[in-house]
Each structure stands twice: as structure tokens, then as C-alpha cells.
C-alpha positions as CSV (number, residue, x, y, z in Angstrom):
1,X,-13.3,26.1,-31.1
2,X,-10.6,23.9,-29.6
3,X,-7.7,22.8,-31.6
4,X,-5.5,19.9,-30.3
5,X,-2.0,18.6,-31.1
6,X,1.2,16.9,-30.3
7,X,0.5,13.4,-31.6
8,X,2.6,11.6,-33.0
9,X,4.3,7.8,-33.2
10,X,6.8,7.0,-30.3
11,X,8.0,3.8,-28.9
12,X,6.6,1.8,-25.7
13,X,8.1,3.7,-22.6
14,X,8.6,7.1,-24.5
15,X,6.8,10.3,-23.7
16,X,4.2,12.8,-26.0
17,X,2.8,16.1,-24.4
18,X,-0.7,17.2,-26.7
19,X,-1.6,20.4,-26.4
20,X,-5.6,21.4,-26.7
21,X,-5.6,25.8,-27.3
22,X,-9.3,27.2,-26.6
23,X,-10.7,30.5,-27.3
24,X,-10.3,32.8,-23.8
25,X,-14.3,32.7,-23.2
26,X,-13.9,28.9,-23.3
27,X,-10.9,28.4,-21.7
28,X,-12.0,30.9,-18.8
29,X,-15.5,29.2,-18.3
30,X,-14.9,25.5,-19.1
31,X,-13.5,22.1,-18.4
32,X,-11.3,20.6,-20.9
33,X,-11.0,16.7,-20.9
34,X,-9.6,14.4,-22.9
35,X,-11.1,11.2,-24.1
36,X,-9.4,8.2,-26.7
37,X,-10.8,6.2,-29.1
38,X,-8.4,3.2,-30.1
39,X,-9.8,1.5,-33.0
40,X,-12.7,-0.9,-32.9
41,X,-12.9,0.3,-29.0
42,X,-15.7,2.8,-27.6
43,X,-14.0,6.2,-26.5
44,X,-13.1,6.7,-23.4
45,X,-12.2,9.5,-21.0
46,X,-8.5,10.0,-19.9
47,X,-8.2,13.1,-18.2
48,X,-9.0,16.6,-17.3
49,X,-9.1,20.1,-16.0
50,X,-11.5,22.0,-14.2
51,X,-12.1,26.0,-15.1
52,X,-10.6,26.0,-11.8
53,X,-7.7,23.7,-12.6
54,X,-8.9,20.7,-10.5
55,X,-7.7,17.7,-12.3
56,X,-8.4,14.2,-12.6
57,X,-7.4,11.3,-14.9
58,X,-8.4,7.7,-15.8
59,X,-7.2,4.7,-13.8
60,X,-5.4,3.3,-16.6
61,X,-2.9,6.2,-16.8
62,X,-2.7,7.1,-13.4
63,X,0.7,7.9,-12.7
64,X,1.8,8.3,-16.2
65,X,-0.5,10.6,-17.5
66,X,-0.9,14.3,-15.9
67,X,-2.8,17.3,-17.3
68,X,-2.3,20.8,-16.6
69,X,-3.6,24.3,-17.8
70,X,-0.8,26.9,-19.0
71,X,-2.9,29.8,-19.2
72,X,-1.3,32.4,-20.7
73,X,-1.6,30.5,-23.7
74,X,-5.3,29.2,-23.2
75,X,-3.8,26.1,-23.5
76,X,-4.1,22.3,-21.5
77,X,-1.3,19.9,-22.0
78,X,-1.7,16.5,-21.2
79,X,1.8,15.1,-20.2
80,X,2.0,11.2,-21.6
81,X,4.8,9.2,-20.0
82,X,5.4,5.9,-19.9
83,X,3.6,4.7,-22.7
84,X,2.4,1.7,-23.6
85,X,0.9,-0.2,-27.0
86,X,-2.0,0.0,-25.3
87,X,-2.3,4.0,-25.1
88,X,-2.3,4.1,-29.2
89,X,-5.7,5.8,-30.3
90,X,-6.8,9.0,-31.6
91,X,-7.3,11.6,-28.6
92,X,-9.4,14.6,-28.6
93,X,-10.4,17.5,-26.5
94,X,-13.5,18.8,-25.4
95,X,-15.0,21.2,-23.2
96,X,-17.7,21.6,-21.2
97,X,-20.0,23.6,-18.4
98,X,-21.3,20.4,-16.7
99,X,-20.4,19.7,-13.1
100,X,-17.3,18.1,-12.1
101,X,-19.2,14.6,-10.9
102,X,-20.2,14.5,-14.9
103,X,-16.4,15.2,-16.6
104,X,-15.7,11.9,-17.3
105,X,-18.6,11.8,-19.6
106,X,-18.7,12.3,-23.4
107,X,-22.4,13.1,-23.9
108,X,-21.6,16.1,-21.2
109,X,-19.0,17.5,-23.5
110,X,-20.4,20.7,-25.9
111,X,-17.4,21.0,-27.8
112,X,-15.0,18.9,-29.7
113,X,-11.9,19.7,-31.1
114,X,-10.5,17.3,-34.3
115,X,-8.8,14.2,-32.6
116,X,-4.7,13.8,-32.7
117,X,-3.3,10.7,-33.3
118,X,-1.2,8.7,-31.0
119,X,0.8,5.8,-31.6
120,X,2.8,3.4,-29.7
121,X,5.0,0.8,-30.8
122,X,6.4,-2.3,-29.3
């Protein structure tokens, strides 16, 4: 269902822009988020996108991070600047029907797409 890429290895301060393409029914009707999972840490969310194209994205990358849908090509793009050793984990996208107070959850998610790796080097 969703398909992510644009990870990749880059050095601390450098930029990445993954991409997350959904079929048109689910990229019409969901939210797309994306949540991290650095190694021997539990995932966590980082940002997302309303069906609507409210956004909103973690504390820890506020200011760095932004996401945005391009819709023409049923795409989201989460814009990475700024980044930091700390940012190096495997990121995937989901979607999801849930209400916007629940986005920032990964048990609200219905679909997964196969995680991208990111890494940062100091």
C-alpha cells in the first residue's frame, strides 16, 4: 500500500527529503505520519499530514523537520534539515482514518509501508 524512500547516509547538519507514494483512495481519505525506530529504542512518531493537509511534527524536530503532501503525485515528503546523530533510525510511513488527537499514535495506524533507513554521521 504505501511505499517510502529517500533514505540514505548524510553527515550531521546535512538535509534528506523521504518520500511516502500512496494509492489515490488512500492518499485522498487518510493521514500519513511518520514514526522512527533507532535501534534498541521504541518507535516513535515524527510527523504528519492530515487528508486535509493539517500538519504536525514531534518536538524533537521542530524546526528542522517539515512535511508536506504533493498531490499530484499521491506523495508526502518529509523535509529533514539539520540533522543530527541523533535522527539516525529506520523511518516508516503509515496511514490512517483515526482522528487527528490520535495521529501521533502507532497502534492508530492501519497501514505500514517498509521502513527507509536514515543515517547520520558525526
Amino acid at each position: 500500500q504505501l511505499q517510502a524512500c529517500g533514505g540514505g547516509s548524510v553527515q550531521a547538519g546535512g538535509f534528506l527529503t523521504l518520500s511516502c507514494t500512496a494509492p489515490e483512495d488512500t492518499f485522498r481519505r487518510y493521514s500519513l505520519a511518520w514514526f522512527r525506530q533507532a535501534p534498541g529504542k521504541e518507535r516513535e512518531f515524527v510527523a504528519a499530514v492530515s487528508w486535509s493537509g493539517s500538519t504536525t511534527v514531534t518536538n524533537s524536530v521542530k524546526g528542522r523537520f517539515g512535511v508536506a503532501r504533493e498531490n499530484a503525485k499521491k506523495t508526502i515528503n518529509l523535509q529533514m534539515n539539520g540533522l543530527k546523530p541523533e535522527d539516525t533510525a529506520v523511518y516508516s510511513c503509515a496511514g490512517t482514518t483515526t482522528i487527528w488527537g490520535r495521529i501521533r499514535s502507532a497502534d492508530a495506524m492501519t497501514y505500514w509501508g517498509k521502513g527507509t533507513l536514515v543515517t547520520v554521521s558525526s
